[in-house]
C-alpha positions as a printed NumPy array, in Angstrom:
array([[ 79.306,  62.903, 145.926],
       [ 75.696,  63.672, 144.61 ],
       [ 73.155,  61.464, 144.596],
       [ 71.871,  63.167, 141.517],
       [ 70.52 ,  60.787, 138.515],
       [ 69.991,  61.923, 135.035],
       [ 66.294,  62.556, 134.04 ],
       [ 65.455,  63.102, 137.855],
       [ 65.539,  66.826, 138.194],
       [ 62.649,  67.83 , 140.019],
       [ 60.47 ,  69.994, 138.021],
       [ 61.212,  73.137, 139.465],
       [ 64.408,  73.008, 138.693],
       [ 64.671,  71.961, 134.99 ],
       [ 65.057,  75.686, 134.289],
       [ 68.275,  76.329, 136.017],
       [ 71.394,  77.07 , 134.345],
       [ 74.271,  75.708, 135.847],
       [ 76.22 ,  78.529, 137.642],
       [ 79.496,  78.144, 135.227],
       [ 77.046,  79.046, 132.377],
       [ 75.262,  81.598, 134.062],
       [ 78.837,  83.86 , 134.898],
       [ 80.401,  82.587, 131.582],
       [ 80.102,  86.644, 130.147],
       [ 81.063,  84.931, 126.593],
       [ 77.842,  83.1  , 126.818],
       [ 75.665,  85.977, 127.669],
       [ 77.157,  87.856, 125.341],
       [ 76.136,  85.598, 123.071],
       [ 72.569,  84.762, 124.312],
       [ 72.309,  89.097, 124.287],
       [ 73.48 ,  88.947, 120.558],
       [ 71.241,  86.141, 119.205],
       [ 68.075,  88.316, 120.828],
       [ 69.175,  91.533, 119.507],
       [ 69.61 ,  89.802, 116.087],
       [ 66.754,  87.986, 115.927],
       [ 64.894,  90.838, 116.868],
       [ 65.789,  93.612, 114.506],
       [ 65.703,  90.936, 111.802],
       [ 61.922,  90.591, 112.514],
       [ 61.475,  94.279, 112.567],
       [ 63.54 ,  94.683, 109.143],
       [ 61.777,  91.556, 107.45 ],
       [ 58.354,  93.869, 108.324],
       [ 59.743,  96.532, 106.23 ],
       [ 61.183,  94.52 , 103.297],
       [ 64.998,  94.621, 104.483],
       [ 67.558,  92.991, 105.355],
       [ 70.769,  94.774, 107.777],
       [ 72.679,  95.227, 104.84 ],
       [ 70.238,  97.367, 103.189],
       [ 69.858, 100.027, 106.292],
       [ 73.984,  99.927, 106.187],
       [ 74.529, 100.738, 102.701],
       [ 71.783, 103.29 , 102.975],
       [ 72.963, 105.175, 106.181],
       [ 76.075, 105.261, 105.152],
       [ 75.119, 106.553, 101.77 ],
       [ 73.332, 109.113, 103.794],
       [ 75.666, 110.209, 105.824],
       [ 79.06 , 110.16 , 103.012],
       [ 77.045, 110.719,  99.761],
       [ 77.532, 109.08 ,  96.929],
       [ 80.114, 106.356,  96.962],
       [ 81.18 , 103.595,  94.238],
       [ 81.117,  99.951,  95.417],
       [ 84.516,  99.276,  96.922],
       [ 84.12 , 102.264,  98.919],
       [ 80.561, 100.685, 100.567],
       [ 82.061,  97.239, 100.847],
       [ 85.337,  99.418, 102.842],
       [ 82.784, 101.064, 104.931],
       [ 80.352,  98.645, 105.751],
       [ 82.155,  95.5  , 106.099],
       [ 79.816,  94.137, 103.27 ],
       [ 81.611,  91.621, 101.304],
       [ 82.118,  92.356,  97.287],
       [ 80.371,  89.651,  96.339],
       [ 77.439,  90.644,  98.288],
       [ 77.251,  94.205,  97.83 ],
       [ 76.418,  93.367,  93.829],
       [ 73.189,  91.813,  95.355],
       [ 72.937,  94.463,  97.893],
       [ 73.352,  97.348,  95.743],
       [ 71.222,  95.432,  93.017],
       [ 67.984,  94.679,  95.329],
       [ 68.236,  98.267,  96.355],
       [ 68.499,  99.587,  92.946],
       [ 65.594,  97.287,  92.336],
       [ 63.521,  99.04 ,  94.878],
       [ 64.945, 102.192,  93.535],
       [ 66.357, 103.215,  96.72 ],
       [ 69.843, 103.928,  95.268],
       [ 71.045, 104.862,  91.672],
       [ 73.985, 103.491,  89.931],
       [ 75.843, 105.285,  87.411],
       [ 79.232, 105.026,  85.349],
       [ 81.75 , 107.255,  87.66 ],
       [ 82.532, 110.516,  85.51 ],
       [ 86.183, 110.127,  86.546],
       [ 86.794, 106.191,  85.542],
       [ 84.013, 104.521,  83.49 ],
       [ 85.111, 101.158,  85.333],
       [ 83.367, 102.033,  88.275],
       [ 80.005, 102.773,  89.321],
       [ 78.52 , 105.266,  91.779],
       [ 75.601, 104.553,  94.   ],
       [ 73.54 , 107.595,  94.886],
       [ 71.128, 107.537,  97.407],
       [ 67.612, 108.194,  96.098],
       [ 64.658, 110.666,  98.059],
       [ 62.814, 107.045,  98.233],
       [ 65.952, 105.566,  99.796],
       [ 66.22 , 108.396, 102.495],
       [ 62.363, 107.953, 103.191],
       [ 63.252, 104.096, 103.724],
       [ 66.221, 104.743, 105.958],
       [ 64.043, 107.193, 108.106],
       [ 61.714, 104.2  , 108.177],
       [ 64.209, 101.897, 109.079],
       [ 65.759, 104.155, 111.533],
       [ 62.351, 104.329, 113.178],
       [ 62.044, 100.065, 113.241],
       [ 65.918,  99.956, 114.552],
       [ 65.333, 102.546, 117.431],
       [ 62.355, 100.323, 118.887],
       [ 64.233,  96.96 , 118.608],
       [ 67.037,  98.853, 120.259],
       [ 64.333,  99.94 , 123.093],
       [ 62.625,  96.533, 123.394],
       [ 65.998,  94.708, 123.513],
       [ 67.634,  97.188, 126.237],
       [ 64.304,  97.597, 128.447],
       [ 65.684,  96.74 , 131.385],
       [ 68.534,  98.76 , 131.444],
       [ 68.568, 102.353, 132.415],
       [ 69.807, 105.356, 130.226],
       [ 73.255, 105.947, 131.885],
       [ 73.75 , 101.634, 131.782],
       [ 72.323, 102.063, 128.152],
       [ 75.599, 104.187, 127.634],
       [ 77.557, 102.041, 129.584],
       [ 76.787,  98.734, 127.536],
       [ 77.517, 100.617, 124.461],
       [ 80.623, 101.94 , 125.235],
       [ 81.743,  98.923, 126.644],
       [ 80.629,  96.817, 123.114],
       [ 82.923,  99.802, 121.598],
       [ 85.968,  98.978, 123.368],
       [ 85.501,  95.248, 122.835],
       [ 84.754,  95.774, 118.788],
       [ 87.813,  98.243, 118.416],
       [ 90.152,  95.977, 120.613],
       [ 88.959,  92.424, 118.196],
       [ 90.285,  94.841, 115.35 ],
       [ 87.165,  96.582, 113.414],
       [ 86.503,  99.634, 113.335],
       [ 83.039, 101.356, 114.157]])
C-alpha cells in the first residue's frame, strides 16, 4: 500500500503522467492531433482561412471545376456548410459559381487565378506546420507515421 496523500506530490514530480496514460497510443494520438490542429489553425487564421477553404480549393485544383455535391462527396464537407464555404470563398473571389450548362439546378464552382495563388499560399503555411509539428521525426519515420495514419483512416471507413 502507498503512503501517498493527495496534494503531496513533491514538486518534481507534478509533471509526470501516470504510466497507463503515457502507453495509452489512443491518448497520444489524441494529444498528436490536438497539436497538429491547433497548429495549422494558427497558421491558416494568419492567412484568412479556415481547413475547409484549402480543401475545397485543392481539390478544385486538382479535379477542376465541380458543382457542390461533388465538393461536399470529395471533401467530407457537410452540405450545409459548403453553402458558407463556397460562399466566403466566392466572397474573396477565390472560386466562381455559375448555373451548370447541363442542369440549371446546379451550380459549378471554378477555381479562380486568385484562388490558385491562395492555395499556393496555403500550401506554403500547411508544409511548415507539417515541419514544425513532425520535427522530431526523421524523413523515413515521417513516411512511416503517414502511412500508418493511412491504414488507420481507410480501416475506420473514409477514404483519403
Amino acid at each position: 500500500m502507498s503512503n501517498y496523500m493527495p496534494g503531496t506530490a513533491r514538486s518534481a514530480d507534478r509533471h509526470v503522467t501516470a504510466a497507463r496514460l503515457r502507453n495509452l497510443r489512443t491518448r497520444l494520438l489524441s494529444l498528436a492531433a490536438i497539436q497538429s490542429d491547433r497548429l495549422v489553425n494558427e497558421k491558416l487564421v494568419r492567412a484568412d482561412a479556415r481547413k475547409w477553404h484549402y480543401a475545397v480549393l485543392a481539390t478544385l485544383d486538382e479535379f477542376g471545376p465541380a458543382s457542390q455535391a461533388e465538393l461536399v462527396s470529395r471533401t467530407g464537407i457537410y452540405r450545409s456548410d459548403m453553402v458558407t464555404v463556397i460562399n466566403e470563398l466566392a466572397d474573396r473571389e477565390l472560386v466562381e459559381r455559375s448555373p451548370n450548362p447541363a442542369d440549371r439546378r446546379q451550380n459549378v464552382v471554378t477555381l479562380t487565378r486568385q484562388g490558385h495563388r491562395q492555395l499556393l499560399k496555403l500550401d506554403k503555411l500547411l508544409a511548415q506546420a507539417e515541419s514544425e509539428v513532425l520535427a522530431p521525426l526523421t524523413p523515413p519515420e515521417r513516411e512511416q507515421l503517414a502511412r500508418l495514419l493511412a491504414v488507420l483512416v481507410h480501416h475506420h471507413g473514409q477514404d483519403i
